[in-house]
N, C-alpha and C positions, 0 to 999 in steps of 0.2 A: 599575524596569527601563527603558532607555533603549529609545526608542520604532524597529522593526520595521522594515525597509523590504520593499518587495513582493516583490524578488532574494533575499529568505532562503525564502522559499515554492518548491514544485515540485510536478508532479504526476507520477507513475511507473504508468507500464501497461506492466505484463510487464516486456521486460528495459530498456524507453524510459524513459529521466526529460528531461520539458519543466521546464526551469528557469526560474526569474520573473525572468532578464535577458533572456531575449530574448520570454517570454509570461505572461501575465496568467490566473489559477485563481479560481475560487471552489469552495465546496461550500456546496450546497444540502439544508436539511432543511426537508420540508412534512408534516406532517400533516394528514390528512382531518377532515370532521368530519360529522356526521350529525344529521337534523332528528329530534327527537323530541319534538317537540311535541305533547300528549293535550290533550283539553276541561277535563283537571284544572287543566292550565299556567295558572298567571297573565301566562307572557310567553312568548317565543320561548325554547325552549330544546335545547343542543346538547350532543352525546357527543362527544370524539375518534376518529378510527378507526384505519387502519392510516399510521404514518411512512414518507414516503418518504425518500431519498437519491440527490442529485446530485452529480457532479462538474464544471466545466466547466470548459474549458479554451481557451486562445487564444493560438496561437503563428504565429510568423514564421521564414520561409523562405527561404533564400536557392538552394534548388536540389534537385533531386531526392536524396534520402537512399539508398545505397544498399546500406542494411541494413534498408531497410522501412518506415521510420517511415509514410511515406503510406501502404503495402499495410496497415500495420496500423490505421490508423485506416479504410482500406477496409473493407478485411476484416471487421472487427466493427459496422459497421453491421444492426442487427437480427439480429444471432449475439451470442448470450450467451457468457460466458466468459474476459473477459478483469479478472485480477485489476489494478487501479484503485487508489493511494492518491496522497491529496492531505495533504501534508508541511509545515505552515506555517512549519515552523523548521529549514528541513534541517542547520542548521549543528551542532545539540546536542542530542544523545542525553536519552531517558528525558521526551520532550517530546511531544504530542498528535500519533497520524496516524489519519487518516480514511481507511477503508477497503470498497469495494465487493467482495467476492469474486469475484461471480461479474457484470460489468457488460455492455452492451453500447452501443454507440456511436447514440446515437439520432439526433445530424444529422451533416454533416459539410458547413458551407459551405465555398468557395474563396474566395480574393480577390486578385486579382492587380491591387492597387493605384498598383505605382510602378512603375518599371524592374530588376529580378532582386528583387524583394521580391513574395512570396505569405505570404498567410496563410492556415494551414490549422487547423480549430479542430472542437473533438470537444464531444459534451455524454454523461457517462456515467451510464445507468442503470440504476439496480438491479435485476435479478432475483430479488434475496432482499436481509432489509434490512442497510442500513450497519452499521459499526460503526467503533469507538473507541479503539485502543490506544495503544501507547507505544515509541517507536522505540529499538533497540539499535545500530542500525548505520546510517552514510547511507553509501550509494556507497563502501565502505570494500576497498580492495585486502588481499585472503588468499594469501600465496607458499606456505604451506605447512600442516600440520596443527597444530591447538597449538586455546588459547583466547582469546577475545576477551574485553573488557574488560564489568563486571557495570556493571546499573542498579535504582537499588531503587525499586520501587514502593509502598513505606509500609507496605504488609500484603500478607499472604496473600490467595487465593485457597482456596474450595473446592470451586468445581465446572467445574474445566475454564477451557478456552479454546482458543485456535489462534496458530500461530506462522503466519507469513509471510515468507516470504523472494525477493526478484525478484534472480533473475543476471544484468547488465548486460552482463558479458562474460566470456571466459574465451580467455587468450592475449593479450587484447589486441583481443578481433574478437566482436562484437554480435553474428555467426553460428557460434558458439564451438561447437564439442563437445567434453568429455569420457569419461570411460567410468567412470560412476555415482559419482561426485562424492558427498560426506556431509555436512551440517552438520545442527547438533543444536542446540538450545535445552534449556537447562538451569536449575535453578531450587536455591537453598539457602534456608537458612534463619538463616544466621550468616555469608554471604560469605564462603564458606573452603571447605566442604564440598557440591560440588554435583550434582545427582542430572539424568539425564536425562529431558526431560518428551517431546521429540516429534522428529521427524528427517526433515530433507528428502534425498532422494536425486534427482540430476538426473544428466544429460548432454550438455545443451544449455542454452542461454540462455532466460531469458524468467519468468514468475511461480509460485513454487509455495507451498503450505501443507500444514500439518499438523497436527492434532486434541489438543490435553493433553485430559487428564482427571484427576480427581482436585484431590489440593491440588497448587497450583502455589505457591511458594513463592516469598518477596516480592523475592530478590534473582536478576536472569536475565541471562543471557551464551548468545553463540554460542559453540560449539565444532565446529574443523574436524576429522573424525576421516577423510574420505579426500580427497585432492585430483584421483583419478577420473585420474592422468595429467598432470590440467595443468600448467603453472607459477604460472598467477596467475589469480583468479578474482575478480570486482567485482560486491558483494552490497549490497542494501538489506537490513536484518531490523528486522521489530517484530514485537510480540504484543499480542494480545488476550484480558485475563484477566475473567471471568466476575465480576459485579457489584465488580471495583476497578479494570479502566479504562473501564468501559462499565453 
């Protein structure tokens, strides 16, 4: 495989996607680990404890955003909730995203380095731990109801998982509303015949999820079943399937 540049990477909080042309992502996994060393031990010895998960992010500015991007890296400073994934390949579907559910924005330096250049840069953590899924959709434009295109995950699933899905826009406007908008995740077993596994219902922009249970089955697709009013609506979707992508 021909080798990555940093601009195929992004990170998306809620309906925001920071892009790796104009800022720079990692994600971070720490685990703990704990001394348990007894008079039995012949050496130092140690248990793992609980994994944690970061996201970071660093992006450049050239002026106040005004659809929020600052309020919202404000805003979620020590408030939990905002859904977080970190995209290394945003260009191709059925590819690894990292995903915080539920994050909060733990710093938030400023840097006003040059002349109309500010940086502004978030560090996201976890309130509950990360996870692993597999992206169906990057920033993909929906005009109307119908189905999106499948991705196969190599096998089944049989105990659940969660869909995710962040609305970028709708109309064309970051501060979009609808009137309960639909899309579904859907799961077959032969790429032909697909059953419904979980359904987001919105009206506004910004990060939602929703619960599978059960077998989820190895081949998965959005489908738009209302468009809530709008004409056009710009979605990220991946899913998280229980012991095959995590």
């Amino acid at each position: 495989m021909a080798p990555l540049k940093g601009t195929s990477a992004s990170v998306i909080v809620d309906e925001f996607i920071w892009g790796g042309s104009t800022s720079s992502a990692e994600v971070q996994f720490t685990t703990n680990e704990h001394d348990v060393t007894n008079l039995d031990s012949t050496g130092m010895e140690y248990i793992p404890g609980l994994t944690t998960m970061r996201v970071v992010q660093n992006g450049y500015w050239v002026g106040p955003d005004t659809d929020g991007v600052a309020d919202e890296l404000h805003d979620r400073l020590g408030v939990s909730g905002a859904q977080v994934a970190f995209v290394p390949i945003k260009g191709t579907t059925n590819t690894p995203v990292y995903v915080i559910p539920s994050a909060f924005n733990a710093s938030l330096p400023i840097d006003a380095s040059a002349d109309a250049v500010i940086t502004m840069n978030g560090e996201w953590a976890a309130t509950n731990a990360g996870q692993r899924g597999k992206l169906i959709s990057y920033n993909t434009t929906i005009s109307g109801t119908g189905d999106g295109s499948s991705i196969d995950l190599g096998s089944a699933g049989s105990a659940g998982g969660y869909f995710y899905l962040h609305v970028h826009s709708i109309d064309g406007d970051a501060s979009g509303t609808s009137s309960s908008s639909a899309i579904k995740v859907q799961s077959s077993s032969d790429d032909s015949t697909f059953a419904d596994e979980g359904t987001v219902t919105f009206s506004a922009t910004g990060g939602f999820s929703a619960t599978m249970s059960g077998t989820v089955n190895r081949y998965l697709r959005i489908s738009t079943s209302d468009m809530g009013g709008a004409t056009s609506i710009v979605v990220t979707a991946y899913v998280v399937v229980t012991n095959v992508t995590m």
